[in-house]
C-alpha positions as a Markdown table, in Angstrom:
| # | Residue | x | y | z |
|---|---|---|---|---|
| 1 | Unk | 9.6 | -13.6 | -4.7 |
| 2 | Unk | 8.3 | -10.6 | -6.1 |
| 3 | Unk | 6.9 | -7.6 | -3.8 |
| 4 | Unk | 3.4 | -7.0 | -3.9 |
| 5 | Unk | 1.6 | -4.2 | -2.5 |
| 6 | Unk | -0.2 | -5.4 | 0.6 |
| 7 | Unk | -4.2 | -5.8 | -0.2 |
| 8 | Unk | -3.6 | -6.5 | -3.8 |
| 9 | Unk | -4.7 | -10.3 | -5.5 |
| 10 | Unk | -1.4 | -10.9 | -6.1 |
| 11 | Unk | -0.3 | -10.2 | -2.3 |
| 12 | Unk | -3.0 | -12.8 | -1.3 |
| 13 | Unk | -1.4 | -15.2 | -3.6 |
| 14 | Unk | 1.7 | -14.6 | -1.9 |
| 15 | Unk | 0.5 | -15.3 | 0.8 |
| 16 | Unk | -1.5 | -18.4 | -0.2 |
| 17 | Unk | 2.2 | -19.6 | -1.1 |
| 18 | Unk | 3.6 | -18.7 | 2.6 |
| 19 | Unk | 0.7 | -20.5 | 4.0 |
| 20 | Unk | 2.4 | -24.0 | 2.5 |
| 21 | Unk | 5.3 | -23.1 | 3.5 |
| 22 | Unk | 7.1 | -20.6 | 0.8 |
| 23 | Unk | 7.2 | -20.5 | -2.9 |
| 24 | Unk | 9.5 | -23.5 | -3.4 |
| 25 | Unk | 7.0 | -25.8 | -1.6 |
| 26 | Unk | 4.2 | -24.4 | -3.5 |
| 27 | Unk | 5.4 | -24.9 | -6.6 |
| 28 | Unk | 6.3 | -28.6 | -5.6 |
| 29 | Unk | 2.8 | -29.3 | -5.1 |
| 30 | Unk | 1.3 | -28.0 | -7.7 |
| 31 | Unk | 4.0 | -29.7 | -10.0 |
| 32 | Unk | 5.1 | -26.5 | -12.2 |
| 33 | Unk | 8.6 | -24.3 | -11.7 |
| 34 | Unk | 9.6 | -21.5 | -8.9 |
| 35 | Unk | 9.6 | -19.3 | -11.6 |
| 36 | Unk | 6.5 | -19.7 | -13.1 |
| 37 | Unk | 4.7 | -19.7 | -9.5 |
| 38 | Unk | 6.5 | -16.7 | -9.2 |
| 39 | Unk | 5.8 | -14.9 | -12.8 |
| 40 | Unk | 2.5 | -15.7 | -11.9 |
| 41 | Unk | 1.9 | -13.1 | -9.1 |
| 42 | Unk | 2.6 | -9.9 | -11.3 |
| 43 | Unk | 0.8 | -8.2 | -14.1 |
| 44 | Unk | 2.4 | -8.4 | -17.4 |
| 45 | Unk | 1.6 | -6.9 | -20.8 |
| 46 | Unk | 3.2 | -10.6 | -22.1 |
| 47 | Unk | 0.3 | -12.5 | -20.2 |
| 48 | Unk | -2.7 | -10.3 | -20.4 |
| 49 | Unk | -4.6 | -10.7 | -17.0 |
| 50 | Unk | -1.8 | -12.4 | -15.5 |
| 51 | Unk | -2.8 | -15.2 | -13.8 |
| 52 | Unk | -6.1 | -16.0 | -14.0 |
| 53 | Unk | -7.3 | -15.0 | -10.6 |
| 54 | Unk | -6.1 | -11.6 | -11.6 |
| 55 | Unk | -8.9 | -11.7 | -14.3 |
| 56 | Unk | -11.3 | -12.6 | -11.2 |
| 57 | Unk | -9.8 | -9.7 | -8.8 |
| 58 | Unk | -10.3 | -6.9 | -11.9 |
| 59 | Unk | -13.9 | -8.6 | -12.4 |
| 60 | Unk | -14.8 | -8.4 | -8.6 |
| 61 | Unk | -13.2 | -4.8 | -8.3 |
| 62 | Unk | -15.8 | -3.7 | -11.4 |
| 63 | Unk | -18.6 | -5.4 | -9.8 |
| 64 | Unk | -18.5 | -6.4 | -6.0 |
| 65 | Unk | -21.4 | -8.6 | -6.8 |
| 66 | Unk | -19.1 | -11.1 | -8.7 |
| 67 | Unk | -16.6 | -11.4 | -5.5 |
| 68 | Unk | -18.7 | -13.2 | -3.7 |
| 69 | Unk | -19.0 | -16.5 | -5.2 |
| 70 | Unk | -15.3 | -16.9 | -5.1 |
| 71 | Unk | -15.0 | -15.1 | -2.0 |
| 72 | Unk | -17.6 | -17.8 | -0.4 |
| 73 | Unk | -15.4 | -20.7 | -1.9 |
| 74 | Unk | -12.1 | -19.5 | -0.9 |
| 75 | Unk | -13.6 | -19.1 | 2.6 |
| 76 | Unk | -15.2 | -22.8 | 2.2 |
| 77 | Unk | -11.9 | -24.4 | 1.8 |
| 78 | Unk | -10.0 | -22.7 | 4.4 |
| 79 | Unk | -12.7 | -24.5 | 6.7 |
| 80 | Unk | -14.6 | -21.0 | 7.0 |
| 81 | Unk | -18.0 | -19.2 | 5.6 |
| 82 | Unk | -17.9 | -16.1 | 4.0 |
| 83 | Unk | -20.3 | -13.6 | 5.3 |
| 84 | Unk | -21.2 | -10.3 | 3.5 |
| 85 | Unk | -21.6 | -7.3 | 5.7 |
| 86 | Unk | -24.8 | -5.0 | 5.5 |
| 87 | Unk | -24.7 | -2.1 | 7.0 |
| 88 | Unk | -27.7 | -0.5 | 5.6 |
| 89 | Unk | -29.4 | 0.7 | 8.9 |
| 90 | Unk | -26.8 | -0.6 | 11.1 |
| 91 | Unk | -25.3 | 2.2 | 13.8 |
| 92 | Unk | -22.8 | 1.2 | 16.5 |
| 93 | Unk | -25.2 | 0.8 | 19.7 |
| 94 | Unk | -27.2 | -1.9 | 17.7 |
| 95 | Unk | -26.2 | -4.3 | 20.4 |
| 96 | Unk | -29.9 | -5.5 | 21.1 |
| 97 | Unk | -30.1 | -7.1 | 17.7 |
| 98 | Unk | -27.4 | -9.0 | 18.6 |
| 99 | Unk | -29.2 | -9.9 | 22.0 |
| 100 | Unk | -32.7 | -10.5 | 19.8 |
| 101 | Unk | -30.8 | -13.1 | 17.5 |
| 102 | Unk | -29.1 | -15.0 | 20.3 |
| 103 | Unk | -32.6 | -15.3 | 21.9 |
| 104 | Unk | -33.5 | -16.9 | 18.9 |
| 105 | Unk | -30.8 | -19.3 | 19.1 |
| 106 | Unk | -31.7 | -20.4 | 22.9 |
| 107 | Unk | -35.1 | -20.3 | 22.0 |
| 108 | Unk | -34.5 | -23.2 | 19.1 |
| 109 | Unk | -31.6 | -24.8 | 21.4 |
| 110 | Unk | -34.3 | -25.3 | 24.1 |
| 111 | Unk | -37.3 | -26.5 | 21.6 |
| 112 | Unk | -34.2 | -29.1 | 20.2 |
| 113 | Unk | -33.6 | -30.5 | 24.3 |
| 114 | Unk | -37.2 | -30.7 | 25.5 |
| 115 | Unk | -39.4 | -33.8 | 25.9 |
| 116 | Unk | -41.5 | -32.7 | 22.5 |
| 117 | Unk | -38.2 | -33.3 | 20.6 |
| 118 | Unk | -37.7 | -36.5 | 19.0 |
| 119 | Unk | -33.9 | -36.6 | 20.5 |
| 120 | Unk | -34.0 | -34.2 | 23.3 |
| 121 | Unk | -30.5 | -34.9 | 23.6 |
| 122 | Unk | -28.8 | -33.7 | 20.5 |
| 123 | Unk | -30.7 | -32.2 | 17.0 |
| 124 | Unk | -32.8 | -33.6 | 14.1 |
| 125 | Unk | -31.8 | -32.9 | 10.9 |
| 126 | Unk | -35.0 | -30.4 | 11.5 |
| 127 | Unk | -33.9 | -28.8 | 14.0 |
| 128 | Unk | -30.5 | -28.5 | 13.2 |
| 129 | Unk | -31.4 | -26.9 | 9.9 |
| 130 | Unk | -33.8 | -24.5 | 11.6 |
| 131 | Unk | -31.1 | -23.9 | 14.4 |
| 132 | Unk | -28.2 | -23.1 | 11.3 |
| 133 | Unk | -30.8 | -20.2 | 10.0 |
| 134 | Unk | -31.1 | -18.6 | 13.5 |
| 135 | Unk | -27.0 | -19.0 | 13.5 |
| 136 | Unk | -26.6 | -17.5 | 10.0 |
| 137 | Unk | -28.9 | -14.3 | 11.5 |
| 138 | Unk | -26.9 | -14.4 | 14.6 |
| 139 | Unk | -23.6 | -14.1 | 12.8 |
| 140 | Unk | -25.0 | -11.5 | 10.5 |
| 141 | Unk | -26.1 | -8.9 | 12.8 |
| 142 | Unk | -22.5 | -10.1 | 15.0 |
| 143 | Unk | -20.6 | -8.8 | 12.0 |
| 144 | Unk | -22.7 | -5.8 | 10.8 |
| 145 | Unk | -22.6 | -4.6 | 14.5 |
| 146 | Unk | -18.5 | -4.8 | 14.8 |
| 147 | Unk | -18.2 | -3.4 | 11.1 |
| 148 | Unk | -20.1 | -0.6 | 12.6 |
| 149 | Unk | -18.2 | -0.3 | 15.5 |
| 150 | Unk | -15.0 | -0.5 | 13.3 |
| 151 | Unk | -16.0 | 2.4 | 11.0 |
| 152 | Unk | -16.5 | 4.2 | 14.4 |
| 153 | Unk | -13.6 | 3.6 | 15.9 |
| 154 | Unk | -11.6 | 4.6 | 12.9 |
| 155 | Unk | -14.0 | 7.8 | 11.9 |
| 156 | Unk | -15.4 | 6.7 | 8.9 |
| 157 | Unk | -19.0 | 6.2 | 10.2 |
């Protein structure tokens, strides 16, 4: 297999191919040759764009924006979400955001369990929808607040 620099498009496609096992079983399921699999994960002025997530790694690099969509379905089916971090107003002692959100979370858990709910024990569709939007703010603010800390702890922030 051919070296890629690490962080490059064509490095996570290496690694896509190490995740099922190496190139040879990669290229076994997907039905083409070792060669081409492996042809595939460099540039080349023969193949403009190379392969065509190359064409989606240049788009993304132009405008982040267009990332996110594939970043979201990548993410998707390696049983994951992608989340987008916003640190806009963020600083690393933000920690009560963190506590304000979770709140939230017990709040809707314990409105989901009491006697008013139609199945005190487990979630309506209802609830459970309200509950995944208090998750989704939870999870936000989680990763915003260690991105934070991160750009602290290496001195970027």
């Amino acid at each position: 297999m051919r070296y890629t620099r690490p962080g490059s498009i064509q490095n996570a496609v290496r690694e896509a191919y190490g995740a099922v096992g190496g190139l040879e079983n990669a290229s076994t399921d997907l039905g083409i040759g070792v060669s081409t699999l492996s042809y595939g994960t460099e540039r080349s002025e023969h193949r403009p764009g190379g392969i065509g997530v190359n064409y989606l790694d240049s788009l993304g690099r132009i405008e982040p924006r267009a990332a996110a969509p594939i970043a979201k379905h990548f993410a998707t089916l390696a049983g994951g979400v992608f989340q987008p971090v916003d640190l806009d107003g963020v600083t690393a002692s933000d920690v009560y955001r963190i506590a304000k959100e979770f709140s939230d979370v017990l709040t809707k858990d314990a409105e989901a369990h009491s006697k008013s709910s139609i199945d005190p024990k487990g979630y309506t569709a209802k609830e459970a929808s309200e509950q995944l939007v208090e998750l989704d703010e939870l999870i936000a603010v989680a990763v915003s607040f260690r991105a934070a800390l991160r750009d602290k702890a290496e001195g970027t922030r």
